[in-house]
BARO-646364 format. One record per residue (C-alpha): residue number from 1; residue in one letter; x, y, z. Coordinates in Angstrom, 3 decimals, always signed. Layout:
N
(NUM; a; (X; Y; Z)),
...
This chain:
258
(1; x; (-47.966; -34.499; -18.854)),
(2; x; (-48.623; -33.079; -22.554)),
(3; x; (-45.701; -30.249; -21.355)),
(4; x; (-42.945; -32.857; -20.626)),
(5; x; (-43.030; -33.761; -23.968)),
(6; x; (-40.967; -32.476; -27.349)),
(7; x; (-42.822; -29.281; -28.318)),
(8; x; (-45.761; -29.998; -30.378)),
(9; x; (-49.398; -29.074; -31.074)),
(10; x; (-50.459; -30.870; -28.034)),
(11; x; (-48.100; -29.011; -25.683)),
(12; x; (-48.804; -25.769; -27.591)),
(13; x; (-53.057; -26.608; -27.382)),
(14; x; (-52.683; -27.594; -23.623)),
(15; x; (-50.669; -24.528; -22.627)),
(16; x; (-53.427; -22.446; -24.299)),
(17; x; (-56.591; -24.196; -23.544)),
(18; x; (-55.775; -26.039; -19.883)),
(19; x; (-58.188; -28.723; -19.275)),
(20; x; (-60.032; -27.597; -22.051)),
(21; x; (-57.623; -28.829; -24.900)),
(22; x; (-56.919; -31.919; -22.747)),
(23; x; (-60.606; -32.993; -23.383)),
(24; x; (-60.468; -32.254; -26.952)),
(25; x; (-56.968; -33.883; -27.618)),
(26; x; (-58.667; -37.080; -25.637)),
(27; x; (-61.567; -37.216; -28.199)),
(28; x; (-58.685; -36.341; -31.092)),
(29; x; (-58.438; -39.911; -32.030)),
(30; x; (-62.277; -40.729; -32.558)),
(31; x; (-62.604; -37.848; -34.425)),
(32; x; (-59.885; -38.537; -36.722)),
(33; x; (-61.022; -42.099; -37.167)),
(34; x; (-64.698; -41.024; -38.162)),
(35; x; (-63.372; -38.137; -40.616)),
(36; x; (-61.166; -40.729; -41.966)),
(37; x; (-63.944; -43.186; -42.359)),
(38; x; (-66.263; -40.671; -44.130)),
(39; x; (-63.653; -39.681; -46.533)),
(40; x; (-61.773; -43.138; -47.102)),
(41; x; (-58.858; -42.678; -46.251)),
(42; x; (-56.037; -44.327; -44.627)),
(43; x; (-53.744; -42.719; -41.997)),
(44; x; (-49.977; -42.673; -42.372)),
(45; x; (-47.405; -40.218; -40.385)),
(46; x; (-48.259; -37.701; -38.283)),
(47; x; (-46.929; -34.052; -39.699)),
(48; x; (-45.289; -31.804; -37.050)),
(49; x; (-44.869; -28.428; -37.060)),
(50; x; (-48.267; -26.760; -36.894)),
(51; x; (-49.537; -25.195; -33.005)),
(52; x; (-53.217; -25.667; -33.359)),
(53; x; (-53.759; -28.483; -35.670)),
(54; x; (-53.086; -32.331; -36.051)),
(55; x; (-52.164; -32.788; -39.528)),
(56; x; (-51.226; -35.944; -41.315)),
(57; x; (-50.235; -37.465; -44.179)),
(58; x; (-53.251; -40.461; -45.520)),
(59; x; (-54.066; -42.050; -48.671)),
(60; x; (-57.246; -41.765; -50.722)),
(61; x; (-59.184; -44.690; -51.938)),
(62; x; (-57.625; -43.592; -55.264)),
(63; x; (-53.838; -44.456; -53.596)),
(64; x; (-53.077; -41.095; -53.897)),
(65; x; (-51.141; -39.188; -51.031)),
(66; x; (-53.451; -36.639; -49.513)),
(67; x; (-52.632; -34.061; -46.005)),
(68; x; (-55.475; -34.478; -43.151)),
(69; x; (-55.317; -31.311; -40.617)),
(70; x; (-58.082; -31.460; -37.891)),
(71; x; (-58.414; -28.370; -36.465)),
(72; x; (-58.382; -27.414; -32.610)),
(73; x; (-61.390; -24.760; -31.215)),
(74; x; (-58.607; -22.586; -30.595)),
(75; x; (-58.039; -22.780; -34.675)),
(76; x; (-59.959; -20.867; -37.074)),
(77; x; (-60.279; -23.331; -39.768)),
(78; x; (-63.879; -21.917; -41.482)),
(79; x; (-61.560; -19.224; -42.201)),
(80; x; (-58.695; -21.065; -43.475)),
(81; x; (-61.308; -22.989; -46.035)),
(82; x; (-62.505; -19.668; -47.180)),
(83; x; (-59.038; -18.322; -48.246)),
(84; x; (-57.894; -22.075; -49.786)),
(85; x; (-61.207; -21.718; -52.062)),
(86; x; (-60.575; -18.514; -52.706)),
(87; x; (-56.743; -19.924; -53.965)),
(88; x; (-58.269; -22.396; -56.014)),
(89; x; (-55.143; -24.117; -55.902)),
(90; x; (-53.337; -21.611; -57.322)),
(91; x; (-50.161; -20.575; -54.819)),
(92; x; (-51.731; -22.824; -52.171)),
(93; x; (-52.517; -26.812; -51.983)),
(94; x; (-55.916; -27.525; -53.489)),
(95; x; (-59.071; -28.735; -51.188)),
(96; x; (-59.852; -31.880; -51.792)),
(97; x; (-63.238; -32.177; -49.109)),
(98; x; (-63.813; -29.777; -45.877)),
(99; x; (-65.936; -29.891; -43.142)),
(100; x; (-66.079; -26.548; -40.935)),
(101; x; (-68.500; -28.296; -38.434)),
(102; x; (-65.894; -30.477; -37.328)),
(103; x; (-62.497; -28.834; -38.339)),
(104; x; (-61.432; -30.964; -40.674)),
(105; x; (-59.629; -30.110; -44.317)),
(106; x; (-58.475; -33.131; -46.760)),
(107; x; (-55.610; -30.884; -48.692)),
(108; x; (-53.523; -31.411; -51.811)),
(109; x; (-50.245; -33.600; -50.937)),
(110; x; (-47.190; -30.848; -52.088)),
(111; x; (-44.495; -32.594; -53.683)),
(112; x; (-41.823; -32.516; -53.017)),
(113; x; (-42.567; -30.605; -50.475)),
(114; x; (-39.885; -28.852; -48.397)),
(115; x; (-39.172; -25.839; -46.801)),
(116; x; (-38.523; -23.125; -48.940)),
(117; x; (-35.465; -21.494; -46.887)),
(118; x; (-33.796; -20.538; -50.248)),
(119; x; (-36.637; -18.334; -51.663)),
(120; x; (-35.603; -15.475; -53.021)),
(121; x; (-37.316; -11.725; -52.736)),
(122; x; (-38.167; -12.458; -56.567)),
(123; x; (-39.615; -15.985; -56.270)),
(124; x; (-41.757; -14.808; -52.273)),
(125; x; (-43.038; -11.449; -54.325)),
(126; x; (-44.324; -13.398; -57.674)),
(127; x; (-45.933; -16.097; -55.029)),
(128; x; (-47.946; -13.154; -52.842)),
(129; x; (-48.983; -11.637; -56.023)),
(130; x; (-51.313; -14.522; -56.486)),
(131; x; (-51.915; -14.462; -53.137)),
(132; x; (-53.263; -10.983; -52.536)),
(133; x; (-56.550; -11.745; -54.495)),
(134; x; (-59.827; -10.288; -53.681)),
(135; x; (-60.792; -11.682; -50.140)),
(136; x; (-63.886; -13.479; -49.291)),
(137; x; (-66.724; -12.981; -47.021)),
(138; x; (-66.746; -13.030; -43.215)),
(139; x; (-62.561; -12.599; -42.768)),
(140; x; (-61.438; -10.873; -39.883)),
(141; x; (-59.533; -7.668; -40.867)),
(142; x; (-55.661; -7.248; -40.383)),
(143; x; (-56.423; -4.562; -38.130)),
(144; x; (-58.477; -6.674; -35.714)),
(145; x; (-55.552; -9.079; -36.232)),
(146; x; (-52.617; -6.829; -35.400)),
(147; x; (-54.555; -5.287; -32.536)),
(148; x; (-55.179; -8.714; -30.783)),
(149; x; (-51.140; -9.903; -31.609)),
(150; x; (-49.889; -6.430; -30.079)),
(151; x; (-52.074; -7.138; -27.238)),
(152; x; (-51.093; -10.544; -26.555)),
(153; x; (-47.437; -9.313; -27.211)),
(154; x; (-47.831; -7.265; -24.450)),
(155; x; (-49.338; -9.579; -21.894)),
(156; x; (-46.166; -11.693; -22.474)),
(157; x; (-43.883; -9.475; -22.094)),
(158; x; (-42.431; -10.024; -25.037)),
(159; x; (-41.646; -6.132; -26.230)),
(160; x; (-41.404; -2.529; -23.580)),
(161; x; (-44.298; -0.662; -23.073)),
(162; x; (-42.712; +1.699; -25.176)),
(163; x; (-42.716; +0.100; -28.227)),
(164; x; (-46.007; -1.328; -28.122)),
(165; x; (-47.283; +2.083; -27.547)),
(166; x; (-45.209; +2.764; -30.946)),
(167; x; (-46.558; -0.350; -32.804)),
(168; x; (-50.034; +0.927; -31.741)),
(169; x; (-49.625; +4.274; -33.167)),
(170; x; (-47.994; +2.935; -36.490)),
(171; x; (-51.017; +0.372; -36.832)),
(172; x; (-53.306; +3.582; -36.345)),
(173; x; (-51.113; +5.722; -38.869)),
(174; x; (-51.526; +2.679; -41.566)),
(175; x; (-54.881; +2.120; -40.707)),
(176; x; (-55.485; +5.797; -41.885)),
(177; x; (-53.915; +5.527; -44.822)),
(178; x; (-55.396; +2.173; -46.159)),
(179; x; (-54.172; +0.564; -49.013)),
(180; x; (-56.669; -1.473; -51.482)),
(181; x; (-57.805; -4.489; -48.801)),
(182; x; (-56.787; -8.159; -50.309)),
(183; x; (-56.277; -11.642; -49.002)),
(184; x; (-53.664; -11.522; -46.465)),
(185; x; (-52.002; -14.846; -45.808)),
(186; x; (-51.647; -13.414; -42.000)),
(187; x; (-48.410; -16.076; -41.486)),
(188; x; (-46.551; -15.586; -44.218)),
(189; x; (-43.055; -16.873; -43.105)),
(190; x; (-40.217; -19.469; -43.725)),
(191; x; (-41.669; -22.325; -41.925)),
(192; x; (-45.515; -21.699; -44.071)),
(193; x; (-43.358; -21.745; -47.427)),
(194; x; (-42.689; -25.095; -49.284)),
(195; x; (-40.647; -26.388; -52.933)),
(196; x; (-43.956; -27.311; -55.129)),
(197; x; (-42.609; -29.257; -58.474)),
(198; x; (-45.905; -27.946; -60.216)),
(199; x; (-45.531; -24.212; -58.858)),
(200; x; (-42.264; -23.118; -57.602)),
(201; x; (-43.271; -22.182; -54.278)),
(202; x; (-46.780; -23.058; -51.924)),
(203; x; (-47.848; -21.431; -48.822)),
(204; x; (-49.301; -23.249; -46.401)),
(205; x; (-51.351; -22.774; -43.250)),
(206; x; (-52.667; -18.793; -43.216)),
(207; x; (-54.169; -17.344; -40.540)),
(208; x; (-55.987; -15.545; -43.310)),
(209; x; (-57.920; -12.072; -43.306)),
(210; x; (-58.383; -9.150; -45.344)),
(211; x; (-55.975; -6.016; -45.687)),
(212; x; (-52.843; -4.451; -46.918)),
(213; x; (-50.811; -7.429; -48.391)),
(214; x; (-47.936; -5.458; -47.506)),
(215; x; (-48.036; -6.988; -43.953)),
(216; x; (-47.258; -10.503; -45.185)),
(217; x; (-43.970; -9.266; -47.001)),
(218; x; (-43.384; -7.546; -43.466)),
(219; x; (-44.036; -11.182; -42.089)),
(220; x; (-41.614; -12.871; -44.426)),
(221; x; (-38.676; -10.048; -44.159)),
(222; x; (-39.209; -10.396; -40.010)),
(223; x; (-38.137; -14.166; -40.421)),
(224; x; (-38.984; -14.893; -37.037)),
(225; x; (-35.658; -12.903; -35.822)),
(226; x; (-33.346; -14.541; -38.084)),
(227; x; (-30.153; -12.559; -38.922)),
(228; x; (-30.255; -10.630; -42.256)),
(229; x; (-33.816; -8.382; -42.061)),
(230; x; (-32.514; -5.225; -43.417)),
(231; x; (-30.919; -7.467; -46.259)),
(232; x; (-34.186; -9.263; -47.033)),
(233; x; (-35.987; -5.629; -46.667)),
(234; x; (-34.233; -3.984; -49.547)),
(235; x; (-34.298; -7.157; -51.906)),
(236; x; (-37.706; -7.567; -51.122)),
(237; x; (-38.327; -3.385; -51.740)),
(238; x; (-36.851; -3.302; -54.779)),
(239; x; (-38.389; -6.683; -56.345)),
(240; x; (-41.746; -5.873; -55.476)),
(241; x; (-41.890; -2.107; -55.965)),
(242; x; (-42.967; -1.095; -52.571)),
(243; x; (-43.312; +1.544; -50.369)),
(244; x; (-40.722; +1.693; -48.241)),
(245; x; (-42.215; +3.759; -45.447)),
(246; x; (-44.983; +1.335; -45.470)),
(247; x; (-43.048; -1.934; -45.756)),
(248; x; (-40.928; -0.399; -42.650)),
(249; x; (-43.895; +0.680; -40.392)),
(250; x; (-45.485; -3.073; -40.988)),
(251; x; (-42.088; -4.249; -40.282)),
(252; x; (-41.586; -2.387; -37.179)),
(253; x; (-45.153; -3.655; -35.734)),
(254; x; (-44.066; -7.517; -37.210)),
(255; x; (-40.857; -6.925; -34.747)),
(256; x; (-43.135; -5.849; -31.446)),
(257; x; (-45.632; -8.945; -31.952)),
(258; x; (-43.112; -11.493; -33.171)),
């Protein structure tokens, strides 16, 4: 069973889509094989970390390294494409070919590569300055998005019915007071931030819609729990100039939805 195994997408797509993602992981392998055929490439290691996504690491006919992520259903990746264009590049890894239909994005190789768990509030505020860019067509906005997380927050249990009734209201109290709408990473953590020799620091795999960017430092000072949030609040604050009754609202609702 996919669930007896180490956590990985496949345990993450099967306890999410049931039989569902059990069919599509089956056909995974065919469809990898003909997206690699199209695009001429050969496979090496499989990636880990990502929840709704194979991703690997294949060479182009060129013998240059090159990251393959197929996308589940239960992905957006028409969305992710749209943001990486938008990035050109820029504080993102470049797309090298994309197909929607079928899920599947050829992306820039980041050298070296690592996780960024060093960044400073400096180095994550210059990096989502080039990030908050004009968004493109047919995102989702951050409201939808925050709405559906507090939701599913509170199916699982995972905060008191009190303070998802708070995180609702603050979502409402931001949402009428809206700040100029960008392109919001939408997972703008540790685990999404890498070392790039070329730019510093590259963030990887958004969940990408359109809003107040102030929600991805919010994502980035939550640090999925880890100790020191009011530390990386103030840094963060005072290196990017912010509001700090908004930065504290969106981190409050980052806390309730995890």
């Amino acid at each position: 069973m996919w669930e007896d195994v180490e956590e990985t997408f496949r345990s993450s797509l099967v306890r999410i889509g049931g039989e569902d993602a059990r069919a599509w992981l089956s056909a995974l392998p065919a469809l990898e094989a003909e997206v690699c055929e199209g695009w001429q490439l050969s496979r090496g290691e499989e990636l880990h970390g990502g929840r709704l996504a194979c991703v690997r690491l294949v060479r182009r006919a060129d013998g240059s390294e090159a990251v393959l992520k197929i996308a589940s259903p239960w992905d957006r990746p028409a969305d992710e494409i749209g943001a990486l264009r938008a990035w050109d590049g820029g504080p993102t890894p470049r797309v090298l070919e994309a197909d929607g239909a079928r899920g599947a994005i050829l992306l820039e190789c980041v050298i070296p590569g690592s996780k960024a768990v060093d960044a400073t509030p400096e180095d994550v505020a210059r990096l989502l300055d080039r990030i908050h860019v004009p968004a493109p067509d047919g995102l989702p906005s951050l409201h939808e998005v925050v709405a559906r997380r507090i939701d599913q927050a509170e199916r699982d249990g995972r905060a008191t019915p009190q303070r998802i009734a708070w995180a609702r209201e603050a979502a409402e109290r931001l949402r009428a007071e809206p700040a100029e709408p960008v392109l919001v990473h939408g997972d703008f953590d540790d685990r999404n931030l890498l070392t790039c020799a070329r730019r510093g620091l590259c963030a990887i795999d958004p969940l990408a819609c359109v809003g107040d960017g102030v929600y991805d430092a919010a994502y980035w000072i939550h640090a999925n729990r880890q100790p020191g949030r009011r530390a990386r609040f103030d840094a963060f604050a005072a290196a990017a100039g912010l509001d700090r009754r908004r930065l504290r609202d969106w981190c409050g609702i980052v806390a309730v939805h995890g």
